[in-house]
C-alpha positions in Angstrom: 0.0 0.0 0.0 1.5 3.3 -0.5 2.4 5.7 2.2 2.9 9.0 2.6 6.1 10.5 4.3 3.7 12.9 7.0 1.9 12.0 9.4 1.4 11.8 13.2 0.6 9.5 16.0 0.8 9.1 19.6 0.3 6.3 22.0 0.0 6.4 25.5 0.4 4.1 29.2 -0.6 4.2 32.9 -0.1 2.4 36.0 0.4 2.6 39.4 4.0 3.4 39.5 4.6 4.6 35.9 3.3 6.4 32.9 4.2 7.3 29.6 3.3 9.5 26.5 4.8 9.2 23.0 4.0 11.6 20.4 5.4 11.0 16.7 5.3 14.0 14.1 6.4 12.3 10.6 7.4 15.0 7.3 9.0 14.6 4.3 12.9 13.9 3.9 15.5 12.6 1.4 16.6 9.7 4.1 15.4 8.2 7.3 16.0 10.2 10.2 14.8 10.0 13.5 15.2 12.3 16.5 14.1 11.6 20.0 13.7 13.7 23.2 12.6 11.9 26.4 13.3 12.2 29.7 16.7 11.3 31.2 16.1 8.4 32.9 15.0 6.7 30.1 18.4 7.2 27.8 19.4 3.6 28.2 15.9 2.9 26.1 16.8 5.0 22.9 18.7 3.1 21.0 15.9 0.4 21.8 13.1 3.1 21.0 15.2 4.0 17.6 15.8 0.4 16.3 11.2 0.1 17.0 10.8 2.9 14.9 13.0 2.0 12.0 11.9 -1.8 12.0 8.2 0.0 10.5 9.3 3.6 8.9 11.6 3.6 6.4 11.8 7.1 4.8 11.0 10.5 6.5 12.2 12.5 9.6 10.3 11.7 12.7 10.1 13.5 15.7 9.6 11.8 18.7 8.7 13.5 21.9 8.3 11.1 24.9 6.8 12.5 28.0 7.0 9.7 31.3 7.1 9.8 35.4 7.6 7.3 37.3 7.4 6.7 41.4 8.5 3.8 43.6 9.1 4.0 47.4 12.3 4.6 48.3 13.2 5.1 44.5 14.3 8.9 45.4 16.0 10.7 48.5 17.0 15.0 49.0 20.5 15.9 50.0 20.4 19.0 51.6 23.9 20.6 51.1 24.8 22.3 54.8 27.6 24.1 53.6 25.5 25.9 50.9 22.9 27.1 53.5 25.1 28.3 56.0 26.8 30.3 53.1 23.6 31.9 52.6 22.6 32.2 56.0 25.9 33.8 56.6 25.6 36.3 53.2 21.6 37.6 54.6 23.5 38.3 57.6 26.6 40.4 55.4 23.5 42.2 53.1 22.0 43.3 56.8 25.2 44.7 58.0 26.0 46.4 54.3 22.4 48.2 54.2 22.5 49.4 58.1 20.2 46.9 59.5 22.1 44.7 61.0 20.5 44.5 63.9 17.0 43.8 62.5 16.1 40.2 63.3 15.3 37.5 60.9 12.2 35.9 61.0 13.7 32.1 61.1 11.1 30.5 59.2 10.8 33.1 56.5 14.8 32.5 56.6 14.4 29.0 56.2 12.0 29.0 53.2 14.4 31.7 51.3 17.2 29.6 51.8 15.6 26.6 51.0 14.2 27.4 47.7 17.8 28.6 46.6 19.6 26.8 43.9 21.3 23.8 45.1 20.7 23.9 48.3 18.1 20.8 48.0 19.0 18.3 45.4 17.1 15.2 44.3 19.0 11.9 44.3 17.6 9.3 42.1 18.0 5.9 42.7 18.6 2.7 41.0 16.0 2.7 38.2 15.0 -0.4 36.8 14.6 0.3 32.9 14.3 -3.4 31.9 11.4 -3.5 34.0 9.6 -0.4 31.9 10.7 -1.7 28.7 7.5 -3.4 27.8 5.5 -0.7 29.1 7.6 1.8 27.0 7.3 -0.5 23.5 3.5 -0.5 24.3 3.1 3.1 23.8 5.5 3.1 21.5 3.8 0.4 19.1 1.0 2.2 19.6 2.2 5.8 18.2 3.8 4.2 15.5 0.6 2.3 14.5 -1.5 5.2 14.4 1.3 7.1 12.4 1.3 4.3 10.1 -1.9 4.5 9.7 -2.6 8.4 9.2 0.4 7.7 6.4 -1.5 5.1 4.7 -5.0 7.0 5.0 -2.9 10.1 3.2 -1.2 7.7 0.4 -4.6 6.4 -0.8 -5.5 9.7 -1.7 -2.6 10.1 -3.5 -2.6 7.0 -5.0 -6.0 8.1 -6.3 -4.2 11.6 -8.1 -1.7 9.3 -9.2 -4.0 6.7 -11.5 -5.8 9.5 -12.1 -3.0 11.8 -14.1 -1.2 8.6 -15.6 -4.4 8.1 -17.2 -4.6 11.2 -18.2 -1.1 11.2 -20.1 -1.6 8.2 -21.6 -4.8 9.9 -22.9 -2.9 12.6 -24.0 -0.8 10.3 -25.5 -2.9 8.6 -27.6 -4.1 11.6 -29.0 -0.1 12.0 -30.1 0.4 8.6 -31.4 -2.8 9.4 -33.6 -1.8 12.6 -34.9 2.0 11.7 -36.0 1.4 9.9 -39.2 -0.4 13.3 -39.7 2.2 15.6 -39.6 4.6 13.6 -42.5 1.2 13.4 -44.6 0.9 17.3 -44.5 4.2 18.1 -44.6 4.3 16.0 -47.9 1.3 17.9 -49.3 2.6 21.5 -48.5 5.8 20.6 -49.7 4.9 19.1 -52.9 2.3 22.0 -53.2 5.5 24.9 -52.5 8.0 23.4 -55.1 5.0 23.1 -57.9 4.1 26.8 -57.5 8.0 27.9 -57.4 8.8 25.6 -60.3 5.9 26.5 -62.2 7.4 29.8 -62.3 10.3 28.7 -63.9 8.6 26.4 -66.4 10.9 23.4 -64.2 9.1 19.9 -63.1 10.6 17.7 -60.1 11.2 14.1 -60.0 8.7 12.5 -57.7 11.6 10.4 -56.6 13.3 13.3 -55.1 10.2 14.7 -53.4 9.4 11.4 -51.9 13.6 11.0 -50.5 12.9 14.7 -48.8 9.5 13.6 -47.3 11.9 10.0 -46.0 14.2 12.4 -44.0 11.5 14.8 -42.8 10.0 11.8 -41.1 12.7 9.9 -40.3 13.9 13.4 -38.1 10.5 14.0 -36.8 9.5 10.1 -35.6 8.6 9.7 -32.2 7.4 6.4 -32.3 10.0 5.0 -29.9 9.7 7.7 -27.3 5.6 6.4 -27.5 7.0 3.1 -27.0 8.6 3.6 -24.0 6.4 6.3 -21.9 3.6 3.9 -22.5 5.9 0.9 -20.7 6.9 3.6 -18.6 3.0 4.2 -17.4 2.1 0.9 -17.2 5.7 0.2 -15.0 4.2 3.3 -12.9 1.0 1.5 -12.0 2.9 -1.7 -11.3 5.0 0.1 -9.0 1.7 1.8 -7.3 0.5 -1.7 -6.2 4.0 -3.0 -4.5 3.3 -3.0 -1.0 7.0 -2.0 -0.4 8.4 1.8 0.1 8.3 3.2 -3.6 9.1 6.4 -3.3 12.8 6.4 -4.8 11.7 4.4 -7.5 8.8 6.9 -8.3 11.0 9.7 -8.2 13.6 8.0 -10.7 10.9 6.9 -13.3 9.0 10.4 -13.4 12.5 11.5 -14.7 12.1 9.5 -17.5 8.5 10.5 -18.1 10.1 13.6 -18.2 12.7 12.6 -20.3 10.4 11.2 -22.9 8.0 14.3 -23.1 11.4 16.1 -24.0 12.5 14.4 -27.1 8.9 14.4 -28.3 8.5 18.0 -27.8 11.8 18.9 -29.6 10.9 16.4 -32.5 7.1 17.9 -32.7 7.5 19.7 -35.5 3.6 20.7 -35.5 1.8 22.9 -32.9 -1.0 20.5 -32.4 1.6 17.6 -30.5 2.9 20.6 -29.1 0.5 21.3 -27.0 -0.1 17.9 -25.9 3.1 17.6 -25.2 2.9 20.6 -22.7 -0.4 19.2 -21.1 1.4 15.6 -20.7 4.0 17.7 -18.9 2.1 19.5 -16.8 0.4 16.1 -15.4 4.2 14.8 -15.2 5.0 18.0 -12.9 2.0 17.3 -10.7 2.7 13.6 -10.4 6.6 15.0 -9.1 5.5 17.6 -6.9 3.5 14.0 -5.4 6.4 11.3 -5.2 8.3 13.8 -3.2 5.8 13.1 -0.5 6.0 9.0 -0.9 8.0 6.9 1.3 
């Protein structure tokens, strides 16, 4: 099934003791990149978290932003650091002296709140954190957000999917029209031609071999055929739609063969020696243009 590169998806887990959130923004990129921020506890998980991702998505850059607490008795303690708060104790007393008031008393308690809310002087210590033990708690929100992504991708690629049948039919269309018209073009350019040389020649009282009209007509056509580059953007639409159906990533492929849709609809338009296929020509372009703005957007 095809997929589009964007997309998000989030998953989510709760229990007693620990909880998790995983959010996944997906947009278009060249590669597969992923980039994860989540809390520090959980570090030893992102390689793990990575490899989760990667094994599903294979093309885009996804943002992953993990939100997660966890609590267990005994799991924490506060160091309070005793030199730090004397320090400060001892520079309230200096800023009392250096303003006059030195003899002003300190509300202790007020004291002790100031100083305790100063940097440093309380630290949290964490203790030995299991993350073995929230591994399978972490994958399940994981697997989760990357379903949902997954899914929102696919959801978006079966719209385009539907643009994409939708303009290769329209080129070959387009195309049909082209491979009609060709034989055309030799077959007029034959009639003016032989009509030109009769009125210069009767002028001059001078006939032309048919021979020689005929070898001119040869090597107008033989310059002005495009029945190869038909050929191939035909095999080139039905390897399109082929491709469309593969349910692995495309996008790469895509991106190649639009080129040579592309290059195709050049050497026809330089060859199209008649304004008619010339503007089919630019139509099937435009419709190869949309199709390329597209695949940009395919994993």
């Amino acid at each position: 099934m095809l997929k589009s590169m964007t997309g998000f998806g989030r998953g989510e887990y709760e229990d007693d003791n620990f909880s998790i959130t995983v959010e996944m923004k997906a947009v278009n990129h060249r590669y597969n990149e992923v980039a994860i921020r989540l809390p520090r506890f959980l570090n030893p998980l992102e390689d793990r978290i990575r490899k989760t991702i990667l094994k599903t998505i294979s093309r885009g850059r996804i943002d992953v932003f993990i939100n997660a607490d966890y609590t267990a008795s005994g799991n924490c303690t506060l160091k309070v650091d005793k030199n730090l708060a004397a320090a400060y104790h001892n520079a309230l007393r200096e800023v009392g002296e250096a303003v006059g008031a030195a003899e002003t008393g300190i509300n202790a308690a007020a004291e002790i709140l100031y100083i305790a809310r100063c940097q440093d002087v309380i630290n949290v210590k964490e203790g030995f954190f299991d993350v073995e033990s929230v591994w399978p708690k972490v994958e399940l929100a994981l697997r989760q957000a990357v379903d949902n992504l997954v899914a929102m991708r696919e959801a978006e690629g079966g719209n385009i999917y539907g643009d994409f049948i939708y303009r290769a039919d329209l080129i070959a269309e387009k195309l049909a029209l082209i491979e009609a018209r060709s034989p055309m073009v030799v077959e007029e350019y034959q009639n003016k031609l032989s009509e030109r040389l009769n009125n210069l020649l009767a002028e001059h009282n001078v006939t032309v071999e048919p021979e020689r009209l005929l070898q001119e007509v040869a090597i107008f056509a033989d310059r002005t055929s495009i029945t190869e580059e038909i050929v191939r953007l035909k095999s080139h639409i039905k390897q399109f739609k082929l491709i469309l159906a593969s349910d692995q990533p495309v996008g790469r492929k895509l991106d190649f063969l639009i080129q040579e849709f592309n290059r195709e609809a050049n050497t026809i338009a330089s060859k199209a020696n008649d304004y008619t296929l010339a503007q089919l020509v630019v139509e099937i372009k435009a419709e190869i243009e949309k199709i390329r703005e597209q695949v940009q957007n395919i994993e």
